[in-house]
PADREN-940620 format. One line per field, with one value per residue (C-alpha): x, y, z; chain; residue number from 1. Coordinates in steps of 0.02 Angstrom, whole numbers. Layout:
BEGIN
c1 <- X	...
c2 <- Y	...
c3 <- Z	...
chain <- A	...
n <- NUM	...
! end
This chain:
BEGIN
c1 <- -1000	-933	-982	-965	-864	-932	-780	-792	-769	-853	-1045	-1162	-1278	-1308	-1452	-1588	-1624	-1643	-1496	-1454	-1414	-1569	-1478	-1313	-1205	-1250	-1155	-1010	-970	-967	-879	-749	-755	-739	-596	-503	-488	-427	-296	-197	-166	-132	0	91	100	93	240	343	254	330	503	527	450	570	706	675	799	696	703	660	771	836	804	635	559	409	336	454	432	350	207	172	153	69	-81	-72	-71	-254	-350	-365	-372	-531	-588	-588	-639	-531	-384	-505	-603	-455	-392	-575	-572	-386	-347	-489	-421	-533	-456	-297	-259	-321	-203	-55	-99	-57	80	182	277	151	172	126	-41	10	-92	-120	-70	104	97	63	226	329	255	308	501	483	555	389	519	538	379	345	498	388	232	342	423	248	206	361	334	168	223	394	259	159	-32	-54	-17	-224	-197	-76	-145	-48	86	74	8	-100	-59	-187	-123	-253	-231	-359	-391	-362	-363	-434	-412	-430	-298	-109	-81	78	220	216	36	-43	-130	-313	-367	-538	-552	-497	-507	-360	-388	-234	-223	-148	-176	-120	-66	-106	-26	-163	-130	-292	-361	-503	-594	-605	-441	-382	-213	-145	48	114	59	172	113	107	201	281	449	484	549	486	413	317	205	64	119	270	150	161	15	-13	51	244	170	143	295	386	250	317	497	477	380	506	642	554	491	632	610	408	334	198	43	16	-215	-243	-355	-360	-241	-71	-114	13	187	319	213	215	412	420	330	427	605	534	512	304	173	28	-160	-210	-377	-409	-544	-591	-538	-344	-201	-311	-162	-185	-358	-374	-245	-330	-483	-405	-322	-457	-552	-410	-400	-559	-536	-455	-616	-703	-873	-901	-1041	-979	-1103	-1261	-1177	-1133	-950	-876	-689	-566	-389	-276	-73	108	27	193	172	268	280	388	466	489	650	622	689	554	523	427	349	249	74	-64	-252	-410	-578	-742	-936	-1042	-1226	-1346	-1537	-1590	-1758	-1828	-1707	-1560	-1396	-1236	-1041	-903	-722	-553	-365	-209	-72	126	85	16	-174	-225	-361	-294	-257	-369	-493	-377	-295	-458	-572	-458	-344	-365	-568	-493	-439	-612	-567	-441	-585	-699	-542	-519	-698	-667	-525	-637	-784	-795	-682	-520	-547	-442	-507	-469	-338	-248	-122	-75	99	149	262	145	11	102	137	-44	-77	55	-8	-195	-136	-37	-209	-314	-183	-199	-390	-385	-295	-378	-558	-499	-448	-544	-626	-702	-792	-946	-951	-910	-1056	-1183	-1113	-990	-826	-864	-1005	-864	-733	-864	-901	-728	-677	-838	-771	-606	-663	-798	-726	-827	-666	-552	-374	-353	-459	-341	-213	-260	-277	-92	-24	-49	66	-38	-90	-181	-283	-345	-513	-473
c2 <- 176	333	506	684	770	931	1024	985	1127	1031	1044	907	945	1052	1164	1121	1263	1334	1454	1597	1695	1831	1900	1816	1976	1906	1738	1796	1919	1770	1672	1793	1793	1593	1612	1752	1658	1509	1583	1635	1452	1413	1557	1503	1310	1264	1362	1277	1117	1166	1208	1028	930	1022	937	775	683	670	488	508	538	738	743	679	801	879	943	984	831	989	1021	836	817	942	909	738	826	946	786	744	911	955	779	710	537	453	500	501	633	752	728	814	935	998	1023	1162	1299	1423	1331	1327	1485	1548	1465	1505	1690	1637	1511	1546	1400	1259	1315	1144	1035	854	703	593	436	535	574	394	331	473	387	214	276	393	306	331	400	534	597	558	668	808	776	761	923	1028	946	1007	1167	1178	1121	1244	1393	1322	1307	1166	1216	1177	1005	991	856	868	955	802	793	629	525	380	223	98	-21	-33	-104	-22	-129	-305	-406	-576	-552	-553	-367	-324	-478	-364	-392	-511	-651	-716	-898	-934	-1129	-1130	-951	-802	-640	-484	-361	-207	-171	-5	64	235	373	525	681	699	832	855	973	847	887	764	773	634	597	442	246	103	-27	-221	-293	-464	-467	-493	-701	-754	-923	-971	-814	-901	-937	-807	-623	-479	-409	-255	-279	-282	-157	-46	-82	-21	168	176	171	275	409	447	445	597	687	655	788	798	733	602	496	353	313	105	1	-184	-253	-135	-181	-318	-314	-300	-158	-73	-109	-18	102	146	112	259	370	368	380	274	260	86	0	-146	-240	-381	-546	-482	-478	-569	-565	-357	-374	-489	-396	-222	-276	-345	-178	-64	-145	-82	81	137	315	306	362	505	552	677	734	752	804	715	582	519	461	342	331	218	158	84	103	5	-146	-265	-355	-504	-573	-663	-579	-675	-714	-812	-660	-620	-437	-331	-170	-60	7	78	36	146	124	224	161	292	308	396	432	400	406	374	209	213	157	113	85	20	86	29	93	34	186	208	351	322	425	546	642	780	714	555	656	746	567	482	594	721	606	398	452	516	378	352	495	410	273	459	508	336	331	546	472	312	399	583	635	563	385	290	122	191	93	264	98	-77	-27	-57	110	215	148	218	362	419	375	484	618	595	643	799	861	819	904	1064	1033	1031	1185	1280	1230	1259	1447	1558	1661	1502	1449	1509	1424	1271	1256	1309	1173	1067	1005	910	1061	1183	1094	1076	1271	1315	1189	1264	1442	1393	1307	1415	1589	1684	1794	1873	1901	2085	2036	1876	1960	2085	1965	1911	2073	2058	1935	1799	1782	1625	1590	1434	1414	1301
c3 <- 990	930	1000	934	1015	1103	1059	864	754	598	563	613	477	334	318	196	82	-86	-154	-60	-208	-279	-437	-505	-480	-291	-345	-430	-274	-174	-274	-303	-106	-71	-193	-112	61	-52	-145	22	75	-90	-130	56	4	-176	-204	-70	-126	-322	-247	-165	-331	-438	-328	-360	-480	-672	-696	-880	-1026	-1053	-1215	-1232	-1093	-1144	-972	-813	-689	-580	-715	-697	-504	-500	-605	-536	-365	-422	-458	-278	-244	-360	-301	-489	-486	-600	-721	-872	-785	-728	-918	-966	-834	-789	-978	-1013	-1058	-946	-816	-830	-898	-752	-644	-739	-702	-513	-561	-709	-667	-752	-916	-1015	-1007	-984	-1019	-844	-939	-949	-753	-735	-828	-726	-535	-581	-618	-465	-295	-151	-41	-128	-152	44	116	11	123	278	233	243	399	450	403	481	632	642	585	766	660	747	929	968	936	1073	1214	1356	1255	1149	970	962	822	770	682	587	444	303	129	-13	-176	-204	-372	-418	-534	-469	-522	-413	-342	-174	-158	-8	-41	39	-8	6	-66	-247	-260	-219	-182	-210	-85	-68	112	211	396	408	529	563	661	759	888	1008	866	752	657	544	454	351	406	349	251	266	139	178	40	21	-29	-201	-237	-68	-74	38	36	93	266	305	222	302	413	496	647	540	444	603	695	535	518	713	694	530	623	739	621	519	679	809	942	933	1096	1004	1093	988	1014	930	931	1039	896	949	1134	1167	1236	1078	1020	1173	1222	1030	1100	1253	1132	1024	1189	1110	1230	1223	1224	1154	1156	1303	1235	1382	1271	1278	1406	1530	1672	1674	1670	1832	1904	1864	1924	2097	2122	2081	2242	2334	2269	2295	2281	2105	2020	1935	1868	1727	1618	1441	1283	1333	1437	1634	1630	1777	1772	1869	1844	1922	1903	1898	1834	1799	1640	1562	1384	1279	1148	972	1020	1170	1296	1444	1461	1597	1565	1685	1635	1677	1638	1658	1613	1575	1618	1498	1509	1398	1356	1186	1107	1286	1302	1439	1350	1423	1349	1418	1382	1429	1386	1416	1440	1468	1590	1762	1758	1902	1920	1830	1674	1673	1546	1445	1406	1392	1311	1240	1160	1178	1113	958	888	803	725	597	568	473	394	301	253	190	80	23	-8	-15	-168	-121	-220	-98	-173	-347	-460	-544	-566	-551	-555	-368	-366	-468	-348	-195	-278	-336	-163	-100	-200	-127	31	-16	-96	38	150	56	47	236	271	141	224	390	338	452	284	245	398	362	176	241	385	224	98	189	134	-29	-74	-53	-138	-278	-257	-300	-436	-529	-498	-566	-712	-761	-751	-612	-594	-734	-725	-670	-501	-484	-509	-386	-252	-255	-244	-33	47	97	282	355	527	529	632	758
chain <- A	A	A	A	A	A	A	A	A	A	A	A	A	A	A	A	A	A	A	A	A	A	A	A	A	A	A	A	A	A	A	A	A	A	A	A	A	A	A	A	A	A	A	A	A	A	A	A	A	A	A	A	A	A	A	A	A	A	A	A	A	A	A	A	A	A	A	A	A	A	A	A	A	A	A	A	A	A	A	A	A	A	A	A	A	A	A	A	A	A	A	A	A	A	A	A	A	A	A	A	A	A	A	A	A	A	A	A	A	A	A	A	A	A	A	A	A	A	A	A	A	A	A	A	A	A	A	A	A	A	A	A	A	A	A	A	A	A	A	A	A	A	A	A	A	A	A	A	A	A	A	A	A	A	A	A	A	A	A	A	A	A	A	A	A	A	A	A	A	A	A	A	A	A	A	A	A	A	A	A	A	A	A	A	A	A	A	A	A	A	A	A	A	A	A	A	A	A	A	A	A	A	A	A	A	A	A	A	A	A	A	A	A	A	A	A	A	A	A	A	A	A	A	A	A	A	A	A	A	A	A	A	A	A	A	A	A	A	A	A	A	A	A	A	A	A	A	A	A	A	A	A	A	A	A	A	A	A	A	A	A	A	A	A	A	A	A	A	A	A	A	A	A	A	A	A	A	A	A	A	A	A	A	A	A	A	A	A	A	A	A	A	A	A	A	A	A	A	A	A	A	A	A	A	A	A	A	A	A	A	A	A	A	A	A	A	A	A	A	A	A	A	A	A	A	A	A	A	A	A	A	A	A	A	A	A	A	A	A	A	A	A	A	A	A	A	A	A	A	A	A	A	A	A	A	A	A	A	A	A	A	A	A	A	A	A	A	A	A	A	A	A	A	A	A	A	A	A	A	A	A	A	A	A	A	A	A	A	A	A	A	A	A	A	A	A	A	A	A	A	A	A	A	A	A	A	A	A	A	A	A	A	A	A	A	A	A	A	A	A	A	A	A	A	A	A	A	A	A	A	A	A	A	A	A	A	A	A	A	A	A	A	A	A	A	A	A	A	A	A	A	A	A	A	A	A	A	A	A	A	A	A	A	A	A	A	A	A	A	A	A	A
n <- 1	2	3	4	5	6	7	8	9	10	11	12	13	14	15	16	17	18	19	20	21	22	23	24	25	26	27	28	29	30	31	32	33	34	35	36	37	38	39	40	41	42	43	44	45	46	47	48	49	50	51	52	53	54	55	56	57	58	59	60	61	62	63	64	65	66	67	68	69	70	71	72	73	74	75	76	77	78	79	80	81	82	83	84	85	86	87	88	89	90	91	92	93	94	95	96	97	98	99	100	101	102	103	104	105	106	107	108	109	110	111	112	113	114	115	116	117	118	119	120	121	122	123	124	125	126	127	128	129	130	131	132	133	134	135	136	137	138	139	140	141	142	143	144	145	146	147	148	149	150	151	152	153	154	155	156	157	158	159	160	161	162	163	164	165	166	167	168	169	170	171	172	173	174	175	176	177	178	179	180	181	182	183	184	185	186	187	188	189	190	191	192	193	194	195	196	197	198	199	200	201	202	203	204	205	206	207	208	209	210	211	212	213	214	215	216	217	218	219	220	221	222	223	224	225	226	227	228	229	230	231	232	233	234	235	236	237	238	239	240	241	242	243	244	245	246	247	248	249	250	251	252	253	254	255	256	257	258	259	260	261	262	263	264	265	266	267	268	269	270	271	272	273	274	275	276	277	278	279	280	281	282	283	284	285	286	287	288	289	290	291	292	293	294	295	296	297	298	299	300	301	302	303	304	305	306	307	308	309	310	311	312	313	314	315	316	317	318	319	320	321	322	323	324	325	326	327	328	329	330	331	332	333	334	335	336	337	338	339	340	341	342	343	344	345	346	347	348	349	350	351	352	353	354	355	356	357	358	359	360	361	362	363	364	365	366	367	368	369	370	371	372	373	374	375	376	377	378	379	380	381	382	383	384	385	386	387	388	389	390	391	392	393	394	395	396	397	398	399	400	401	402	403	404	405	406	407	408	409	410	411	412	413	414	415	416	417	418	419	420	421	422	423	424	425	426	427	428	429	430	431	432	433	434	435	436	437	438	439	440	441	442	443	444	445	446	447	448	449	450	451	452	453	454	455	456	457	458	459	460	461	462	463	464	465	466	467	468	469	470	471	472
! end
């Protein structure tokens, strides 16, 4: 069961009201406001973000160019960010003129209005990898320019990994799709792993997606597909590669809890915080619960939010496996566990928790690895649901092409990472507690689109160098 965490910056609720606004001079000053603290995150990023798409090689033909490859991610890049909900209805809104006049006032740079169907053609001849090193580039850049520096867990930034679904057809649509039999019928999957920064105040920044793909010609597809277990051994290896110094905790669930995953682990110099749900490596778990009669004074009782924590663990727990290979391997770990009780609507509840970890626990870090970090891996479970739900249209087909599709989808995350930073600004705290994330995303796609502020006052605003504090 998941619980909010006390330290969570994000609002549990909204308030219930009418409009706050008596006279509409009241509204426009406020929406000239909301879109002052927007513009500086925009003017610090989109820039950069325009700098690094104009470097990627044009796959299209010189002379039949109508809109710089920049122009096109870019407007592929604002329907995630308005939270369109299809390419139809980003072709309606993006190409208004009130809009984007407006924008060229604050980037002279998109100078055309391109048709989506023509940003669709340019993702399929566009290599993913591309378009990714982009993404891993701002997180870079974040990271260097030490925004994130709360996030830290025991000088560690906590990294959740999950696989999910994220197109089903009962048509074959892509020849890297997997394939699910059900009698007579087949089912097409395009099916994700997802790597999420996370942090105790609910923080949620997408990183990276490997893709479970067959390859192409393989034959026996049916019994040799690829699952996410390949999937995440390959986001692992990948992770390091683009962030090779950062000191990273990997938080799973049960599934990554098994010894190749965990020698990967330890090969990548990761630390780890998986899942140890009771039906899996049953040798630690009689051996964990032998020891921890022993060690009786291995425990630890907290009260955290509106529940009574028991901790134990118990350390240097050999375990063998058998690699695929054949080779036996030991590895040392270390196992805690958490008994929680809680009142609720006059009923006593109780949850049971248990982790597997590369680093032995004490009593001084037992919660910060538990609670502060291993907890948070529920928190990539809400940001999967954000992108499937709440604007991001992570279910959507914007293509059956198989690169297009991981391109849109690359593009999606870019937006929502802007949309993130831009929420999180400090001069936008307070709008976001009234309307919430998807009410103020709303609020200032309306003010863009419908002209609450002319061009001298825009124009204004980007005369100061931007500065951004982000509220957490």
């Amino acid at each position: 069961m998941a619980l909010r965490h006390p330290g969570s910056i994000h609002p549990s609720t909204l308030p219930t009201c009418k409009s706050v606004y008596a006279t509409s001079q009241e509204e426009k000053a406020d929406r000239q406001g909301t879109l002052a603290a927007q513009l500086p995150v925009w003017r610090a990023y989109l820039p950069v973000l325009l700098e690094k798409f104009a470097r990627i090689p044009d796959p299209r033909r010189p002379r039949s160019i109508k809109h710089k490859l920049t122009v096109l991610l870019t407007f592929g890049l604002f329907l995630f960010v308005f939270a369109y909900n299809s390419r139809r209805e980003a072709n309606r809104e993006l190409t208004r003129p009130a809009f984007w006049e407006l924008l060229r006032e604050v980037f002279p740079e998109i100078d055309t209005i391109p048709h989506m169907d023509t940003v669709n053609r340019l993702l399929a001849k566009i290599e993913p990898d591309q378009l990714e090193e982009v993404l891993i580039q701002i997180i870079k850049r974040i990271l260097r320019n030490r925004r994130l520096q709360a996030l830290l867990v025991e000088k560690h930034y906590i990294i959740a990994i999950d696989g999910t679904q994220k197109l089903v057809r009962s048509l074959p649509f892509a020849k890297e799709a997997l394939h699910r039999q059900h009698g007579e019928e087949v089912s097409y999957i395009a099916y994700t792993v997802e790597a999420v920064l996370v942090g105790p105040q609910g923080i949620t920044i997408p990183l990276l997606t490997e893709f479970c793909e067959n390859p192409i010609g393989e034959k026996e597809a049916f019994t040799k597909q690829d699952c996410e277990l390949k999937a995440g051994k390959r986001l692992l290896t990948r992770l390091r590669k683009a962030f090779p110094k950062l000191r990273i905790m990997i938080v799973a669930d049960g599934l990554y809890a098994n010894g190749p995953m965990m020698a990967l682990c330890r090969q990548l110099h990761l630390d780890f915080m998986f899942i140890l749900p009771q039906d899996r490596l049953k040798s630690i778990w009689e051996e964990a619960e032998g020891l921890r009669k022993l060690e009786k004074d291995q425990k630890l009782n907290y009260h955290w939010g509106n529940r009574e924590q028991n901790f134990w663990w118990v350390s240097d727990i050999d375990y063998e496996f058998q690699e695929a290979s054949g080779t036996c391997r030991r590895l040392k770990i270390h196992v805690a566990g958490c008994k929680e009780s809680w009142e609720e609507k006059g009923e006593k509840k109780e949850a049971h928790w248990a982790w597997v970890s590369s680093r032995p626990f004490t009593k001084k870090n037992i919660l910060a690895r538990c609670n502060h970090a291993a907890r948070h891996r529920w928190n990539i479970e809400e940001n999967i649901l954000v992108e499937k739900h709440q604007g991001y249209q992570y279910e959507h087909a914007f293509s059956l092409n198989w690169t297009a599709m991981k391109n849109w989808h690359l593009l999606m995350h870019l937006g929502h990472l802007l949309n993130i930073l831009t929420l999180h600004a400090e001069a936008l705290v307070e709008k976001v507690r009234q309307l919430g994330f998807r009410g103020t995303i709303k609020f200032l796609r309306e003010t863009w689109s419908n002209r609450w502020i002319n061009r001298d006052q825009l124009l204004a605003l980007c005369t100061k160098p931007p500065r951004i504090r982000l509220a957490f």
